[in-house]
NUTOR-252649 format. One record per residue: residue number from 0; residue in three letters; y, x negated, z negated of N, C-alpha, C, O, CB in turn; chain. Coordinates in pm, whole numbers, padded with zeros to 5 digits. Glycine has a CB too. Layout:
REM NUTOR-252649
+-----+------+--------+--------+--------+--------+--------+--------+--------+--------+--------+--------+--------+--------+--------+--------+--------+-----+
! seq ! type !   n_py !   n_px !   n_pz !  ca_py !  ca_px !  ca_pz !   c_py !   c_px !   c_pz !   o_py !   o_px !   o_pz !  cb_py !  cb_px !  cb_pz ! mol !
+-----+------+--------+--------+--------+--------+--------+--------+--------+--------+--------+--------+--------+--------+--------+--------+--------+-----+
! NUM !  ALA !      Y !      X !      Z !      Y !      X !      Z !      Y !      X !      Z !      Y !      X !      Z !      Y !      X !      Z !   A !
...
+-----+------+--------+--------+--------+--------+--------+--------+--------+--------+--------+--------+--------+--------+--------+--------+--------+-----+
REM end
This chain:
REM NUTOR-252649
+-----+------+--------+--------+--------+--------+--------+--------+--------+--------+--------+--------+--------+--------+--------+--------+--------+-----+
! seq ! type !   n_py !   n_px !   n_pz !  ca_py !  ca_px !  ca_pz !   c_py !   c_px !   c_pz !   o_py !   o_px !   o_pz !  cb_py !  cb_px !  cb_pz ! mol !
+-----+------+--------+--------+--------+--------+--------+--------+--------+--------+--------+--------+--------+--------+--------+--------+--------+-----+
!   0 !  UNK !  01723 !  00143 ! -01820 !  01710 !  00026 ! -01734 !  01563 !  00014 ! -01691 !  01467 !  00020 ! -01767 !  01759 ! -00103 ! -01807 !   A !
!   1 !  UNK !  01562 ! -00002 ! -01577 !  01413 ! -00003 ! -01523 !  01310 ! -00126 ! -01536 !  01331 ! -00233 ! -01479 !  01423 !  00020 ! -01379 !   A !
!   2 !  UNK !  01176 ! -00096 ! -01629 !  01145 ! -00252 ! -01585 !  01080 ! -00347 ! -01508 !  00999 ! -00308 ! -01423 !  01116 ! -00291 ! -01644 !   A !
!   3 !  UNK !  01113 ! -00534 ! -01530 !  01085 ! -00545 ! -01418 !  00956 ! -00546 ! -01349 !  00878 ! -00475 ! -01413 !  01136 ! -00624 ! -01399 !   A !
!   4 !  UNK !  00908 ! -00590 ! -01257 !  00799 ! -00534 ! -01159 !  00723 ! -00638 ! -01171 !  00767 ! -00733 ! -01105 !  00835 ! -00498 ! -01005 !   A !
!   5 !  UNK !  00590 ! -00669 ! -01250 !  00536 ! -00742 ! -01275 !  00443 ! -00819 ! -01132 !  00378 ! -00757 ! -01048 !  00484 ! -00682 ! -01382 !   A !
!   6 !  UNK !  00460 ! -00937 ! -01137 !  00332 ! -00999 ! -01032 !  00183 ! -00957 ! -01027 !  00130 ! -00920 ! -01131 !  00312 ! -01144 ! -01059 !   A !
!   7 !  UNK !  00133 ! -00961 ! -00945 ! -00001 ! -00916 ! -00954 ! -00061 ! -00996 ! -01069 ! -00111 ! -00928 ! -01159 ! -00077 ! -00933 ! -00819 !   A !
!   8 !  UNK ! -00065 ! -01120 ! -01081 ! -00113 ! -01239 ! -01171 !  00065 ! -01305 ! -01178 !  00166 ! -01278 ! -01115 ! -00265 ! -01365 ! -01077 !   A !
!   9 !  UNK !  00034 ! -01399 ! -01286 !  00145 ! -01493 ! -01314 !  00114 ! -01647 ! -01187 !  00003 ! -01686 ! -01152 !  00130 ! -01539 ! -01515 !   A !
!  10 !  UNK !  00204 ! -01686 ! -01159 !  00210 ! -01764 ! -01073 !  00206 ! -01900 ! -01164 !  00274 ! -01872 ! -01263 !  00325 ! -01734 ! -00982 !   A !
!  11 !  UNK !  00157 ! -02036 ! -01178 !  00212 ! -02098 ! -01263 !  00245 ! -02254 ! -01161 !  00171 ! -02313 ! -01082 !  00111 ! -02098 ! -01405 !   A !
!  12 !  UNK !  00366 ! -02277 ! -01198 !  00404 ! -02409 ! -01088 !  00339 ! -02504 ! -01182 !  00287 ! -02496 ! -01294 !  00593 ! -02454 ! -01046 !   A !
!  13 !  UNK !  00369 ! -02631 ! -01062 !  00310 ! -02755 ! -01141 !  00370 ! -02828 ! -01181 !  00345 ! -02948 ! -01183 !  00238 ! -02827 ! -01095 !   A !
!  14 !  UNK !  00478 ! -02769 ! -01230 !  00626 ! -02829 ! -01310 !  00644 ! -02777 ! -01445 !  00732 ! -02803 ! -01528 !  00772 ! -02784 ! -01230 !   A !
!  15 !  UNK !  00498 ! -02662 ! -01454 !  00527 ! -02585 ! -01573 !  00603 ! -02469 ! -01610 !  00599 ! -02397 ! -01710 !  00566 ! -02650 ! -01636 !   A !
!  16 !  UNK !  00681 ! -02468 ! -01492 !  00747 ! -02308 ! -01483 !  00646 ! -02189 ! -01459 !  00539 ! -02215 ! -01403 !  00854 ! -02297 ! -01350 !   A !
!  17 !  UNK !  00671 ! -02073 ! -01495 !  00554 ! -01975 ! -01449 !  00668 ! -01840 ! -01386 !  00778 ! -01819 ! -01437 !  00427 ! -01919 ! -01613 !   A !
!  18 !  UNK !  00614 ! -01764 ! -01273 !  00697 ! -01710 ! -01216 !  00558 ! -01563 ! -01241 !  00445 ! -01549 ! -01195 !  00762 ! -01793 ! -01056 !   A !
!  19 !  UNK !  00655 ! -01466 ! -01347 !  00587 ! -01341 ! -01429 !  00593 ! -01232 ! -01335 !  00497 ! -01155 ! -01329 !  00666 ! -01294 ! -01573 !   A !
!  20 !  UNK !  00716 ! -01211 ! -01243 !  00767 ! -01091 ! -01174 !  00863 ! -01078 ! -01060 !  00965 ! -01147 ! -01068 !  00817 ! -01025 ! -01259 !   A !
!  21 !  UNK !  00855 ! -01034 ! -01002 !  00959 ! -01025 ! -00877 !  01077 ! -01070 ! -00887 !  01136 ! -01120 ! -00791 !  00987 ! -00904 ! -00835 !   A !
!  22 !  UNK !  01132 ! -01059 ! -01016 !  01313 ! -01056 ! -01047 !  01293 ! -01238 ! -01052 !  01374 ! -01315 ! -01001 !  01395 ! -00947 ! -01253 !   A !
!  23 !  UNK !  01142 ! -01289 ! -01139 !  01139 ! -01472 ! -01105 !  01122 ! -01489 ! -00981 !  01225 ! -01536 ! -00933 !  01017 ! -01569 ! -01172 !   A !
!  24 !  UNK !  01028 ! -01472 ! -00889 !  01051 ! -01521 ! -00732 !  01135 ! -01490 ! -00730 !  01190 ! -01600 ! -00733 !  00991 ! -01489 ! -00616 !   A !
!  25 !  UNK !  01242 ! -01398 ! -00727 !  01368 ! -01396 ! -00629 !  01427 ! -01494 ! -00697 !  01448 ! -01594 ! -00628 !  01462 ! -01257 ! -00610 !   A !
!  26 !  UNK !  01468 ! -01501 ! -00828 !  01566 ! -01606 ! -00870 !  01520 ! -01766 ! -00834 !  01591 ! -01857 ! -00790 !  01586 ! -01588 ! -01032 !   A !
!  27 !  UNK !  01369 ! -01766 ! -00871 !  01298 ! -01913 ! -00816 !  01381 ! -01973 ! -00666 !  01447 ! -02074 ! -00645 !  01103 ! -01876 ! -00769 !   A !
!  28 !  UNK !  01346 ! -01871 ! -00589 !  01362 ! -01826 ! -00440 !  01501 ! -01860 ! -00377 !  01520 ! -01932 ! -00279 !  01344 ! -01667 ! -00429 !   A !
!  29 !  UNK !  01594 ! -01795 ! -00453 !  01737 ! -01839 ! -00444 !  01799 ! -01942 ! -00529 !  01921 ! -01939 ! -00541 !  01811 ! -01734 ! -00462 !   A !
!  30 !  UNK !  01718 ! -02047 ! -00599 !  01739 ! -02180 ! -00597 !  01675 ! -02276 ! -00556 !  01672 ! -02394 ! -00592 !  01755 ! -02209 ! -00679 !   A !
!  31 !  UNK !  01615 ! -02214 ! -00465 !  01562 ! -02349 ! -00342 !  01708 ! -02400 ! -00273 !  01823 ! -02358 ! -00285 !  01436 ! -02272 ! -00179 !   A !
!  32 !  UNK !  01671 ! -02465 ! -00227 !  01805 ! -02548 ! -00092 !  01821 ! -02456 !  00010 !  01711 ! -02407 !  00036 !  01750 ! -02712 !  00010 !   A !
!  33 !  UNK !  01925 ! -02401 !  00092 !  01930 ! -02315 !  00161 !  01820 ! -02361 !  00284 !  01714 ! -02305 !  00311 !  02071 ! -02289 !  00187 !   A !
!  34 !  UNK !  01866 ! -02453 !  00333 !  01719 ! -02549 !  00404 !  01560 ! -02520 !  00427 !  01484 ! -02489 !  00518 !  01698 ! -02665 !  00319 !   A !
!  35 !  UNK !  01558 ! -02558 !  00260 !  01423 ! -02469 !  00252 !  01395 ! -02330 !  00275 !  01292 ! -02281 !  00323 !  01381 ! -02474 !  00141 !   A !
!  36 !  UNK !  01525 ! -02258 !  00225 !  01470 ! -02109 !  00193 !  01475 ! -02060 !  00367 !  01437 ! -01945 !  00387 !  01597 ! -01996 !  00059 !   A !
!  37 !  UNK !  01503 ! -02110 !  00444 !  01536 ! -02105 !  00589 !  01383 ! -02132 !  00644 !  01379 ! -02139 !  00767 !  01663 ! -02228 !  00641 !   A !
!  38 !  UNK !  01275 ! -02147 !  00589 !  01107 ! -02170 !  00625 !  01037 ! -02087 !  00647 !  00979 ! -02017 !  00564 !  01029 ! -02222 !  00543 !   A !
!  39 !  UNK !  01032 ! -02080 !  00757 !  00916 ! -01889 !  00768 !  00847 ! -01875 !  00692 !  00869 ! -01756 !  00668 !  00801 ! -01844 !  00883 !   A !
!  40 !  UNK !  00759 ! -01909 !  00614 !  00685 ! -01884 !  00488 !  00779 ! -01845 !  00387 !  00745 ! -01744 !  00324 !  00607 ! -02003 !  00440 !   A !
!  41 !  UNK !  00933 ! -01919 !  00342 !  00984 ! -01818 !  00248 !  01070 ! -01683 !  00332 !  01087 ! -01573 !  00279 !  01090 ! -01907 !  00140 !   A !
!  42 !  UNK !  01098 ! -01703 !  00410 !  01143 ! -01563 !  00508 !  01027 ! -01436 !  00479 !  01031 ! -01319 !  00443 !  01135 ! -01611 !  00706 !   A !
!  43 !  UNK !  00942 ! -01518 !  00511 !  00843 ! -01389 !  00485 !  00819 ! -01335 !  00343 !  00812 ! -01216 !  00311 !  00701 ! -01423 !  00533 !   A !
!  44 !  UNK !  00808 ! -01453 !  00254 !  00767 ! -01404 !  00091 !  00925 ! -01359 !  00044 !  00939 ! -01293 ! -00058 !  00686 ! -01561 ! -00032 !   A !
!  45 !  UNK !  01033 ! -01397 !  00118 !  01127 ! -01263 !  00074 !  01131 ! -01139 !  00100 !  01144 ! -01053 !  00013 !  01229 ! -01270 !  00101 !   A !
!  46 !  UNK !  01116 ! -01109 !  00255 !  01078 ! -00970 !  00273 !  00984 ! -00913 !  00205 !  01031 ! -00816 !  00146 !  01045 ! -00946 !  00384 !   A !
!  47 !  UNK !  00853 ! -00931 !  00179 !  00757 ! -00882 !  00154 !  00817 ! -00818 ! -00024 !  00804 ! -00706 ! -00075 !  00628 ! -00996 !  00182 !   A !
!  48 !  UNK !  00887 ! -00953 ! -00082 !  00954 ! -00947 ! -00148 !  01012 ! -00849 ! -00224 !  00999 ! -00806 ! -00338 !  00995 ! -00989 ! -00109 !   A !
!  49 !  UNK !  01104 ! -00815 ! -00091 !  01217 ! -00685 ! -00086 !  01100 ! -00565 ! -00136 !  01071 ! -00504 ! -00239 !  01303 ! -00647 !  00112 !   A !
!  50 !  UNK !  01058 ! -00571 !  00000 !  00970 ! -00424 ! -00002 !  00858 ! -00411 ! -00176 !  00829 ! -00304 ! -00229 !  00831 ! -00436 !  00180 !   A !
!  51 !  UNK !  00828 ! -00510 ! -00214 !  00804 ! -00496 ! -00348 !  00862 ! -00430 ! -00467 !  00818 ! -00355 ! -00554 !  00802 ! -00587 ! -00374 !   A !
!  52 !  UNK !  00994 ! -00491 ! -00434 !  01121 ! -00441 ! -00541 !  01117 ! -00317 ! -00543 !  01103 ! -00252 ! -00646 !  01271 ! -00477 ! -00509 !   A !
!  53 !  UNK !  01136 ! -00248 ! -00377 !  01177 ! -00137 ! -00333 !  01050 ! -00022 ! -00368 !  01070 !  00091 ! -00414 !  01218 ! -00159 ! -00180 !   A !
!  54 !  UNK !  00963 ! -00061 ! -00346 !  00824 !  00046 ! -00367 !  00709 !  00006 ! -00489 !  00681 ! -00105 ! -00534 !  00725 !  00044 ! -00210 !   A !
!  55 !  UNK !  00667 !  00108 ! -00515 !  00571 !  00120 ! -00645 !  00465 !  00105 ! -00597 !  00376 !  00146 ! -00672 !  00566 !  00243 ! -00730 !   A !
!  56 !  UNK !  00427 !  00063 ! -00500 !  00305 ! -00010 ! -00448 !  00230 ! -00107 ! -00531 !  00289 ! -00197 ! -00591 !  00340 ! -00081 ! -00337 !   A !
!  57 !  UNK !  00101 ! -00089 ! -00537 !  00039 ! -00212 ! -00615 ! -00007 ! -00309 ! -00466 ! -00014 ! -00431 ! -00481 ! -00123 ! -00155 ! -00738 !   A !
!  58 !  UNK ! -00033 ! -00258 ! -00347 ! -00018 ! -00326 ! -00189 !  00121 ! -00405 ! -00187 !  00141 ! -00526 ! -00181 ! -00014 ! -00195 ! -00052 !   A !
!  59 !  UNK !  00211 ! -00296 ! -00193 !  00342 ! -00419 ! -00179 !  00340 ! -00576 ! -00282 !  00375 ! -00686 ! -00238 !  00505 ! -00326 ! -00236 !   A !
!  60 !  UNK !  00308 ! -00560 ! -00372 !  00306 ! -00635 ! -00448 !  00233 ! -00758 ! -00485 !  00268 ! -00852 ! -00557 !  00306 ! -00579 ! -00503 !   A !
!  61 !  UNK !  00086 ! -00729 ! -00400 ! -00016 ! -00759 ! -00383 !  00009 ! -00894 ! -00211 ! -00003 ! -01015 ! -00194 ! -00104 ! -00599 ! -00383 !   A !
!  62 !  UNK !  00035 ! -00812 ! -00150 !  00142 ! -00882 ! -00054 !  00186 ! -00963 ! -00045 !  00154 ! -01048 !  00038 !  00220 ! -00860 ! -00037 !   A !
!  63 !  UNK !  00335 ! -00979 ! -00176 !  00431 ! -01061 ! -00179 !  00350 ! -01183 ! -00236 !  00331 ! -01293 ! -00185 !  00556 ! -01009 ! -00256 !   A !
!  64 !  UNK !  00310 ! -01137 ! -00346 !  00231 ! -01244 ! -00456 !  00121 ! -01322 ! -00372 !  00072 ! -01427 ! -00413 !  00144 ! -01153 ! -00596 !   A !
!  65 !  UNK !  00095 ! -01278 ! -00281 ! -00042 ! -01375 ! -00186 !  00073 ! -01403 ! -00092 !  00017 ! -01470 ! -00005 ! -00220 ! -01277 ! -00097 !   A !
!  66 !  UNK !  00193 ! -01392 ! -00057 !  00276 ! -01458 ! -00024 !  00387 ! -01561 ! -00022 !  00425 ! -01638 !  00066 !  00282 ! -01419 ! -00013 !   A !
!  67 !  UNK !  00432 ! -01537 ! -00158 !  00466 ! -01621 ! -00230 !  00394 ! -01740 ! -00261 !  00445 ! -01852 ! -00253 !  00490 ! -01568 ! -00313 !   A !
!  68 !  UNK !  00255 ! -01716 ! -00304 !  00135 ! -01834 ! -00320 !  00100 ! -01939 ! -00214 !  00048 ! -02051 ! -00218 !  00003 ! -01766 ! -00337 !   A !
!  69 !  UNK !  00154 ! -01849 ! -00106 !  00085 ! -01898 !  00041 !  00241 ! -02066 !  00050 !  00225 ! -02187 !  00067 !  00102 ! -01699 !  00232 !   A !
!  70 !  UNK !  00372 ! -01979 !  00028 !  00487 ! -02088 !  00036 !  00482 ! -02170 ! -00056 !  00504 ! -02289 ! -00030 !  00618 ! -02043 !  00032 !   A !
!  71 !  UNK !  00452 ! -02130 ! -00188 !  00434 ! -02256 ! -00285 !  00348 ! -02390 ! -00237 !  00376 ! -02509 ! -00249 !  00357 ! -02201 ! -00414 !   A !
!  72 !  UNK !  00238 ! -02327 ! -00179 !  00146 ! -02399 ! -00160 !  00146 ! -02518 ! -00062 !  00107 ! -02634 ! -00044 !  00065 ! -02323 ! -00139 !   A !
!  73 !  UNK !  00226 ! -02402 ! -00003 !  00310 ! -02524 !  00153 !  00385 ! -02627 !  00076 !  00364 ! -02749 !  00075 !  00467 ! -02431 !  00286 !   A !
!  74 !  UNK !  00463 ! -02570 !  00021 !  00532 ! -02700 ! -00060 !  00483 ! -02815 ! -00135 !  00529 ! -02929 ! -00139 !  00601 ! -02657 ! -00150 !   A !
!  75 !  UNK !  00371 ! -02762 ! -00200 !  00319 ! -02866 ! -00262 !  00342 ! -02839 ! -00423 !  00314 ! -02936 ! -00493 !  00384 ! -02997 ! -00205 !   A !
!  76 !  UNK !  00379 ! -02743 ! -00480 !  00408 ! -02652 ! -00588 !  00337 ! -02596 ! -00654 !  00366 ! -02551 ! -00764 !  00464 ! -02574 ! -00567 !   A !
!  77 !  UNK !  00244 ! -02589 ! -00608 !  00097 ! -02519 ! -00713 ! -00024 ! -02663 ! -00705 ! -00133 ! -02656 ! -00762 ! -00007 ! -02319 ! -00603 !   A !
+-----+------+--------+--------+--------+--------+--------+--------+--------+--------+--------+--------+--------+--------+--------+--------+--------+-----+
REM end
């Protein structure tokens, strides 16, 4: 079993959750409100996302995670 694909850094919300690796954004990600997840900022930190999962890139990853940061932030989450 392959493992999972660590974040560049740990993400830590301000709810106290901490999001370690790709497999947490996605799951974080897909319990937003469909609503939300419909926000070009998470559109984008899913793709970038994908391509993380998909490649051994420390760029891909690097990417998502300053992407992901970028939607939290919008929210009001970090």
């Amino acid at each position: 079993m392959p493992r999972p694909r660590k974040l560049i850094e740990p993400i830590t919300l301000k709810d106290g959750r901490v999001l370690k690796s790709v497999a947490d954004a996605r799951a974080f990600m897909l319990a937003l409100p469909e609503r939300r997840q419909m926000a070009p900022y998470w559109q984008y930190a899913a793709e970038l996302l994908l391509k993380a999962a998909t490649r051994s890139s420390k760029e891909a990853t690097l990417d998502a995670w300053a992407q992901l940061r970028r939607a939290l932030n919008a929210e009001g989450m970090l």
